[in-house]
C-alpha distance (Angstrom), angle and dihedral (degrees) to the residues before:
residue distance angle dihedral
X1 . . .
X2 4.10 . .
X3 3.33 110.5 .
X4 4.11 120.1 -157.0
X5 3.69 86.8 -144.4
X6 3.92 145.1 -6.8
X7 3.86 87.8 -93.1
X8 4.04 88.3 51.0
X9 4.04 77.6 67.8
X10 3.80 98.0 63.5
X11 3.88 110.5 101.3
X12 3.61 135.3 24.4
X13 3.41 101.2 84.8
X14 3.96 129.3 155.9
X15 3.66 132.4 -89.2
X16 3.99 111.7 -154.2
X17 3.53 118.5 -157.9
X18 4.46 100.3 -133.3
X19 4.01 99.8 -117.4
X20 4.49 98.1 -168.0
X21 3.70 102.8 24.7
X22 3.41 98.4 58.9
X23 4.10 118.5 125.2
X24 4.03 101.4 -98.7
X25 3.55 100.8 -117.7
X26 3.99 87.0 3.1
X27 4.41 137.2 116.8
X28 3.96 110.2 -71.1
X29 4.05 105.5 -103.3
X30 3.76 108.1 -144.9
X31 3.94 118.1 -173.5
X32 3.88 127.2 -156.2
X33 3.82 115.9 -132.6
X34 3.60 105.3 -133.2
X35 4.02 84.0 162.3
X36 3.92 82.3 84.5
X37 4.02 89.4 70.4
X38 3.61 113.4 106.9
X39 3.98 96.7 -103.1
X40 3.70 95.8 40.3
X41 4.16 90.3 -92.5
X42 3.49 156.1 89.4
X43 3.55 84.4 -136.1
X44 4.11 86.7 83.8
X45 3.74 86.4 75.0
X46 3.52 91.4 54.9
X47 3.76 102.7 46.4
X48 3.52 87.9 48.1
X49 3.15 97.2 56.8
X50 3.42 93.9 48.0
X51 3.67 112.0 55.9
X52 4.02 83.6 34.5
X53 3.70 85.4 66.2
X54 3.29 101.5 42.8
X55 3.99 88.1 58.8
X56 3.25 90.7 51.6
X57 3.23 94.9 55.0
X58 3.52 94.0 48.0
X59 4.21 92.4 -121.1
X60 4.13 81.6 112.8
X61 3.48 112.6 67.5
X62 4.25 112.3 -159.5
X63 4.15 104.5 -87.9
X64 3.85 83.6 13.0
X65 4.09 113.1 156.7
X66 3.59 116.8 -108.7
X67 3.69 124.7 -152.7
X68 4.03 128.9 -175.9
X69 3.49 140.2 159.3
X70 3.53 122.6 -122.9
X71 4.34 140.4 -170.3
X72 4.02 91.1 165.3
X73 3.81 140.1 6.9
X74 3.56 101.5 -29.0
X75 3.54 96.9 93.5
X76 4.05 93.1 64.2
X77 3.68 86.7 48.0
X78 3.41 105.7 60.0
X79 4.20 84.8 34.6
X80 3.74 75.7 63.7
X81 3.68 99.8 50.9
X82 3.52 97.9 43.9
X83 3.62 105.5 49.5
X84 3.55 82.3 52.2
X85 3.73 98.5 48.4
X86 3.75 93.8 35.4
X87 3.84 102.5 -106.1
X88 3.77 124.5 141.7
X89 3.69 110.2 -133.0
X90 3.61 145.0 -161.7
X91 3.67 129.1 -170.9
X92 3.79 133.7 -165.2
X93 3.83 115.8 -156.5
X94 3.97 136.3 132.8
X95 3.64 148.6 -118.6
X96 3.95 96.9 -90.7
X97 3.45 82.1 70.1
X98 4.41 114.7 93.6
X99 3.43 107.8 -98.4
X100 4.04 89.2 -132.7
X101 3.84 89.8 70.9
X102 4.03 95.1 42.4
X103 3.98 89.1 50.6
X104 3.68 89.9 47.0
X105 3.59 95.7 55.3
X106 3.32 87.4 46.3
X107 4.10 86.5 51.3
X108 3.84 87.5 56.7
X109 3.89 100.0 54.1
X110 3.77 104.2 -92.2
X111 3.90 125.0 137.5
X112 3.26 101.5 -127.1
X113 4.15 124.4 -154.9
X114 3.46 111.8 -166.7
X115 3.97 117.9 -162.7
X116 4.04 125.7 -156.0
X117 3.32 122.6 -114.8
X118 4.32 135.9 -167.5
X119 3.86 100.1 -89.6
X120 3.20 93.2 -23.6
X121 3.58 107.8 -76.2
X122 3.81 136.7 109.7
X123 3.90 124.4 -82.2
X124 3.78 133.6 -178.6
X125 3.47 94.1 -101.7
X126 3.85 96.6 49.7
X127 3.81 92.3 91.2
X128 3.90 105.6 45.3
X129 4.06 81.9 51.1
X130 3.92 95.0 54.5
X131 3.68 87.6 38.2
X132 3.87 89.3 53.9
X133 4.01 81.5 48.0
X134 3.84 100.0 57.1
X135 3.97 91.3 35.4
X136 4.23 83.0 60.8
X137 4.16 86.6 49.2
X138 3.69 94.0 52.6
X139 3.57 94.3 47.6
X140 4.16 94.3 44.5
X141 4.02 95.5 42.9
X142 4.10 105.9 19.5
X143 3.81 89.2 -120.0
X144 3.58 123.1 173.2
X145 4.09 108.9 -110.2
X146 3.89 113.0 -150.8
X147 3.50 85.0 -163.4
X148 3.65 89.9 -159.3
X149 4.47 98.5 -165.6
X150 3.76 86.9 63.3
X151 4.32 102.5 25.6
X152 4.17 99.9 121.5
X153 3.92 84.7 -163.4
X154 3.72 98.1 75.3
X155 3.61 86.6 66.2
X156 4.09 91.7 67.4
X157 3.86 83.7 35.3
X158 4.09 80.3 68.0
X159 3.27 105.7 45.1
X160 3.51 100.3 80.9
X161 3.53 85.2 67.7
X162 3.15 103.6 58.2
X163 3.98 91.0 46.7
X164 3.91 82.2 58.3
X165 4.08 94.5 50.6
X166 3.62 82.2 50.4
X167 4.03 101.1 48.1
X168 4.60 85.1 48.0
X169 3.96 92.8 37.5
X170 3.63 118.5 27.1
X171 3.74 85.3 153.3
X172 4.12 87.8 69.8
X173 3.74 114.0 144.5
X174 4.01 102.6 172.5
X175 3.90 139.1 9.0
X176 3.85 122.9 -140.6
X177 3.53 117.9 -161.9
X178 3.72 133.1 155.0
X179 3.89 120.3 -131.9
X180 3.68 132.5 -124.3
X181 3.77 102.6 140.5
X182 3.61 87.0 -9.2
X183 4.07 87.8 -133.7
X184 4.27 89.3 127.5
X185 3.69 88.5 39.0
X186 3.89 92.7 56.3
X187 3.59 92.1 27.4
X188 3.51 105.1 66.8
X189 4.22 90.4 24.3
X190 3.80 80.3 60.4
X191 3.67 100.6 70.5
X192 3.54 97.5 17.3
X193 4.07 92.2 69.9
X194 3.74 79.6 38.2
X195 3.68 93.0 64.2
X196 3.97 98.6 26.4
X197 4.00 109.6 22.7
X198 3.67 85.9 -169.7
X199 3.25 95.0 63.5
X200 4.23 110.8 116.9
X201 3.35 115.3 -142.5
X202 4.16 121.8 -149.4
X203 3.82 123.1 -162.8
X204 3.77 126.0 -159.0
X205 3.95 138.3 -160.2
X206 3.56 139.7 169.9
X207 4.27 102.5 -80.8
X208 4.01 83.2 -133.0
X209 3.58 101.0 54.6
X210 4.38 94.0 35.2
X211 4.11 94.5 167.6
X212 3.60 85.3 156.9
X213 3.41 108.4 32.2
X214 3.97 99.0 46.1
X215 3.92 108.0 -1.8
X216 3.56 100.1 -105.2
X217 3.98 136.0 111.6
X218 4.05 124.6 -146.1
X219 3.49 142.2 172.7
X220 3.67 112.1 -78.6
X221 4.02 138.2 169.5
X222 3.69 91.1 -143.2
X223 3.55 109.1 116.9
X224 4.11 128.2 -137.2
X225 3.85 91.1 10.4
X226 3.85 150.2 92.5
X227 3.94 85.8 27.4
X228 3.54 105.1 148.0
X229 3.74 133.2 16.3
X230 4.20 103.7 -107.8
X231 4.14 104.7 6.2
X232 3.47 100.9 -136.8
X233 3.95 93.8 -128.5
X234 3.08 89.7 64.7
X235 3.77 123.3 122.6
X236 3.49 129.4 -163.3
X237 3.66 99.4 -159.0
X238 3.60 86.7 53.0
X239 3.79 100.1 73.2
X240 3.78 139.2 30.8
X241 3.77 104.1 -150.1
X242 3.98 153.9 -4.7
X243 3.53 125.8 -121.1
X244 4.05 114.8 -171.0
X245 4.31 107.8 -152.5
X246 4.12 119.6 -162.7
X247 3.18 103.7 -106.2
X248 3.89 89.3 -138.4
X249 4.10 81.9 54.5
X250 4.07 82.9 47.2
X251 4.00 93.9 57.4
X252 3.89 90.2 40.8
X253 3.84 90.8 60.8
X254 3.73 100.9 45.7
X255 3.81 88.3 50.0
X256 3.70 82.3 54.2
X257 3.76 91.4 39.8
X258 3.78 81.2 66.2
X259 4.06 119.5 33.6
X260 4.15 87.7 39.0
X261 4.23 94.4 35.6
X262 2.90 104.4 23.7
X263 3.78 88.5 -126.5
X264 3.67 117.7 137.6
X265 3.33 118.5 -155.9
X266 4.26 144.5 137.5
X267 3.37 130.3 -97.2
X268 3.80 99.6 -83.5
X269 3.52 97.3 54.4
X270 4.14 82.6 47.7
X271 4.53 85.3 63.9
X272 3.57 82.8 42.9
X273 3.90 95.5 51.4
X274 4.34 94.3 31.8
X275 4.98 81.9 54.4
X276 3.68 91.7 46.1
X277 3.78 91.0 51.1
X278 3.25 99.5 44.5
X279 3.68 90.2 46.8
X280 3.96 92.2 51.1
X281 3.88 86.2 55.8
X282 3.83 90.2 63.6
X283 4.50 90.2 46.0
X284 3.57 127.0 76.3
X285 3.82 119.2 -116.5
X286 3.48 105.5 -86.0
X287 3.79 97.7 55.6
X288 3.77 122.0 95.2
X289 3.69 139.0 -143.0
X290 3.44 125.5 -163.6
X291 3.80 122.7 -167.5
X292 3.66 131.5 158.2
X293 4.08 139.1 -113.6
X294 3.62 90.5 -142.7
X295 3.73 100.5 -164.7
X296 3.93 139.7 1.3
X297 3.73 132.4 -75.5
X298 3.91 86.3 -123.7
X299 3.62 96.5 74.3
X300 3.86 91.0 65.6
X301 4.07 112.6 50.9
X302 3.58 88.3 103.9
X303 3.66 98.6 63.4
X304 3.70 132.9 50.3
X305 3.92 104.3 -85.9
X306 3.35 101.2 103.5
X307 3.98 100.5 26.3
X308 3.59 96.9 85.8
């Protein structure tokens, strides 16, 4: 492949059928490897998307600033985008994010704000704070605000995804997908029950932070998710159920994912893997779940995924 440009690369990437952890007796469990994007993430398709729109649109002006707030990979996305597209770009996060993905935005051109957090892990009120954060940025500097919980263009940013799930698994019977603005989740569900209205659709979130599930937010080490209390993206004719993972069951799997697969991945993509299992254990053999590794193994070696 000869790409016209790096953001020509985004897309396309593989979706690997899981050979040893598969359910005996149990649905096949295949997982899309998002970690083949140019930053490491799916997220590339989103940010894309984004600041492509707002150009369009003519909200983006041609060296306009771009501003975002970030709690996972994000930030190197857009970072991504913009030096590409010629945007200026600054991008509030904090320090339970891996230090890999802060450095890289960092790497790509973005200012980068980093905000402390209690131990280092996410809390409820994490988000309205950086919110509050890039709301003070916009009103100081002008900048443009993809304001990624509410952007409708991620959605389309998705979709191509989903087309490519379809093309490498016709045969698809259910979609896994963990929510943290729940644009992927509704993304991709969007034109997959377009295509195949039988397809079931699974969501996943962090078992100590279970907005969905039971109404309540919690600290949690999962990065990029179980942000805000009802993403407004999301769609309730979109899914059919939620399905909250230990988190500690979460890290298990994606160390798993990788010494038995050979498929390295962070600890979101680990919930995502550890609900599509446990859902293939309940589906005969022919059925087929699809889920996604949503980033690359590389952006946690700093942290303690893999040192246990």
């Amino acid at each position: 492949m000869r790409a016209s440009s790096i953001l020509s690369a985004i897309g396309s990437t593989p979706l690997v059928e899981l050979a040893r952890l598969r359910p005996q007796g149990g649905a096949r469990v295949l997982v899309k490897l998002e970690g083949a994007n140019p930053t490491g993430s799916m997220k590339d398709r989103m940010a894309l998307a984004m600041v492509e729109g707002a150009r369009r649109e003519g909200r983006l002006k041609p060296g306009g600033q771009v501003v975002e707030l970030t709690g996972g990979s994000t930030g190197a996305s857009l970072a991504l985008a913009c030096a590409a597209l010629g945007h200026p770009l600054t991008i509030v996060t904090n320090d339970a994010v891996a230090r890999e993905k802060i450095d890289m935005t960092r790497a790509l051109g973005a200012v980068v704000e980093v905000i402390a957090t209690p131990e280092g892990k996410v809390h409820p009120g994490l988000v309205p704070q950086m919110r509050a954060r890039v709301e003070e940025i916009v009103k100081e500097t002008g900048a443009f605000w993809t304001d990624q919980f509410n952007n409708r263009h991620q959605l389309d940013g998705y979709a191509p995804l989903a087309a490519e799930v379809l093309r490498a698994c016709p045969e698809v019977t259910h979609f896994v997908q963990i929510v943290g603005t729940a644009g992927s989740s509704m993304g991709v569900a969007r034109v997959l029950r377009k295509e195949k209205p039988g397809v079931r659709v699974r969501l996943v979130e962090p078992a100590s932070s279970p907005w969905l599930s039971e109404g309540r937010g919690g600290t949690h080490g999962v990065e990029g998710t179980a942000g805000v209390p009802r993403p407004p993206l999301l769609d309730p004719a979109l899914y059919d159920d939620v399905v909250a993972i230990d988190e500690h069951e979460g890290r298990a799997t994606a160390r798993r994912l990788a010494r038995e697969e050979g498929v390295f991945a962070g600890t979101s993509t680990g919930l995502n893997v550890a609900a599509a299992l446990r859902l293939a254990g309940t589906l005969p053999p022919e059925a087929a779940v699809v889920t996604l590794a949503v980033d690359t193994g590389l952006k946690y070696l700093v942290g303690d995924l893999y040192r246990s």
